[in-house]
C-alpha atoms as a printed R data frame, in Angstrom:
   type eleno elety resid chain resno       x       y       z
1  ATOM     1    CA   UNK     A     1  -3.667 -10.160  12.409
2  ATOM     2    CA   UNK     A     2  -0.202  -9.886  12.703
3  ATOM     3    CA   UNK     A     3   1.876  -7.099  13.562
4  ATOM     4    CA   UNK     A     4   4.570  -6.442  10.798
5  ATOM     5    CA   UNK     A     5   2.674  -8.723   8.127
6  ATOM     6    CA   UNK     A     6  -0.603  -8.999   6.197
7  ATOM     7    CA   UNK     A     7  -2.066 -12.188   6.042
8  ATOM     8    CA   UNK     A     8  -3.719 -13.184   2.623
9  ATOM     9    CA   UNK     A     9  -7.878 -12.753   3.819
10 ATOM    10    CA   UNK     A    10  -5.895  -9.551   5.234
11 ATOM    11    CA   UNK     A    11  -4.662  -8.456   1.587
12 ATOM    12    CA   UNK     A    12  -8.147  -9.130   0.314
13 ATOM    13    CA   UNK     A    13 -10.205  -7.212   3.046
14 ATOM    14    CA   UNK     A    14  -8.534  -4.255   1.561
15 ATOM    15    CA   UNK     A    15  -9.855  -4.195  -1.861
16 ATOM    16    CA   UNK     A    16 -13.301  -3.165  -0.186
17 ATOM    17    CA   UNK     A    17 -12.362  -0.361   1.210
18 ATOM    18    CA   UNK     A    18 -11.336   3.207   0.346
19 ATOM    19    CA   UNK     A    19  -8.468   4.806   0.140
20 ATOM    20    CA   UNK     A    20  -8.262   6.500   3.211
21 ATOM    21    CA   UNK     A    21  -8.945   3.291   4.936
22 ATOM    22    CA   UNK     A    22  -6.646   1.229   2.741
23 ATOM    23    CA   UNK     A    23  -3.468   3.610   4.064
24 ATOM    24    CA   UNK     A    24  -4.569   3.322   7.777
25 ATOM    25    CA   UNK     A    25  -4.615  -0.189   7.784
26 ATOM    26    CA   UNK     A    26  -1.384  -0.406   6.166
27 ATOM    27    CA   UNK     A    27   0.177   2.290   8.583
28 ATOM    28    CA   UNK     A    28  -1.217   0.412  11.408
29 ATOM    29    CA   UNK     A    29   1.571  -2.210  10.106
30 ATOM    30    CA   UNK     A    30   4.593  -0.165   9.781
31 ATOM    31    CA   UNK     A    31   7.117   0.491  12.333
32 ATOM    32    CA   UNK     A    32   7.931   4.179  12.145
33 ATOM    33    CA   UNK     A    33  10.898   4.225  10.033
34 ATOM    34    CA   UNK     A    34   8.500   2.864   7.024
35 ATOM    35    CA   UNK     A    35   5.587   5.059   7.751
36 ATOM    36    CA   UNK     A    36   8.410   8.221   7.037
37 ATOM    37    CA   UNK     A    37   9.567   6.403   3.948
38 ATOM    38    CA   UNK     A    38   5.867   5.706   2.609
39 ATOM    39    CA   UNK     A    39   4.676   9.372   3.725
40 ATOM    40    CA   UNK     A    40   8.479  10.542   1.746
41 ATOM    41    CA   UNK     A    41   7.071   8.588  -1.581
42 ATOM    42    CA   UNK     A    42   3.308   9.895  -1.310
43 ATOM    43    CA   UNK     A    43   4.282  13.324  -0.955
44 ATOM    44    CA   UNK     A    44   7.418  13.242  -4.272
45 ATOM    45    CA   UNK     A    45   5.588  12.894  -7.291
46 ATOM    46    CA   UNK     A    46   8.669  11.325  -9.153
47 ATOM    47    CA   UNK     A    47   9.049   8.873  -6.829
48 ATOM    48    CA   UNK     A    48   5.342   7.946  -6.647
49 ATOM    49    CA   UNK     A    49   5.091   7.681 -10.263
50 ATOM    50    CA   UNK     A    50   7.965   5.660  -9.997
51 ATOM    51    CA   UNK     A    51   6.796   3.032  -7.621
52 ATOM    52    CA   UNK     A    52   3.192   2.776  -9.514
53 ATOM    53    CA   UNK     A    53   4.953   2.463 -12.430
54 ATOM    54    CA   UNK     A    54   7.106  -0.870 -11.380
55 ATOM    55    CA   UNK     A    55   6.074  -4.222 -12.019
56 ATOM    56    CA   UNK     A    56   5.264  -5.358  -8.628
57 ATOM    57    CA   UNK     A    57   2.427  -2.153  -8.490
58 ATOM    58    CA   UNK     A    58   1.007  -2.699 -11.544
59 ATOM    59    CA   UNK     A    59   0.490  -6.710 -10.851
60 ATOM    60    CA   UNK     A    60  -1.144  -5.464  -7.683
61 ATOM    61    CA   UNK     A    61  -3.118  -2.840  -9.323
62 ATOM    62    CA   UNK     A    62  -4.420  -5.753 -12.092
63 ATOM    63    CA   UNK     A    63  -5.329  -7.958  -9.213
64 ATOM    64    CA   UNK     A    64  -7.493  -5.178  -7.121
65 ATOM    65    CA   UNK     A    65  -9.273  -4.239 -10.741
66 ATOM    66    CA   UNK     A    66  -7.131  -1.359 -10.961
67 ATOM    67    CA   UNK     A    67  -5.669   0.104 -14.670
């Protein structure tokens, strides 16, 4: 497991587990700067709907059985 990336058996580890455990493991990754920006996003509810709302979420969101 790499610092700064996710490797693919990585990626698919996290569809098993919960939320709470999904956002440690990714803030685990982050340096700090994108922890702030990530913690800024989940706490605007514009900008969240925003971001689940773009193509790159929503092709993620099909792929994890999501809506």
């Amino acid at each position: 497991m790499s610092k700064d990336n996710f490797s693919v058996d990585e990626i698919l580890a996290l569809k098993n587990k919960n939320a709470d455990e999904m956002l440690g493991a990714v803030k685990d990754k982050l340096p700090e700067e994108k922890k702030n920006e990530l913690f800024r996003i989940l706490g605007d509810k514009k900008a969240l709907e925003e971001l689940l709302q773009s193509e790159q979420a929503q092709k993620l969101m099909k792929k994890f059985g999501g809506k």
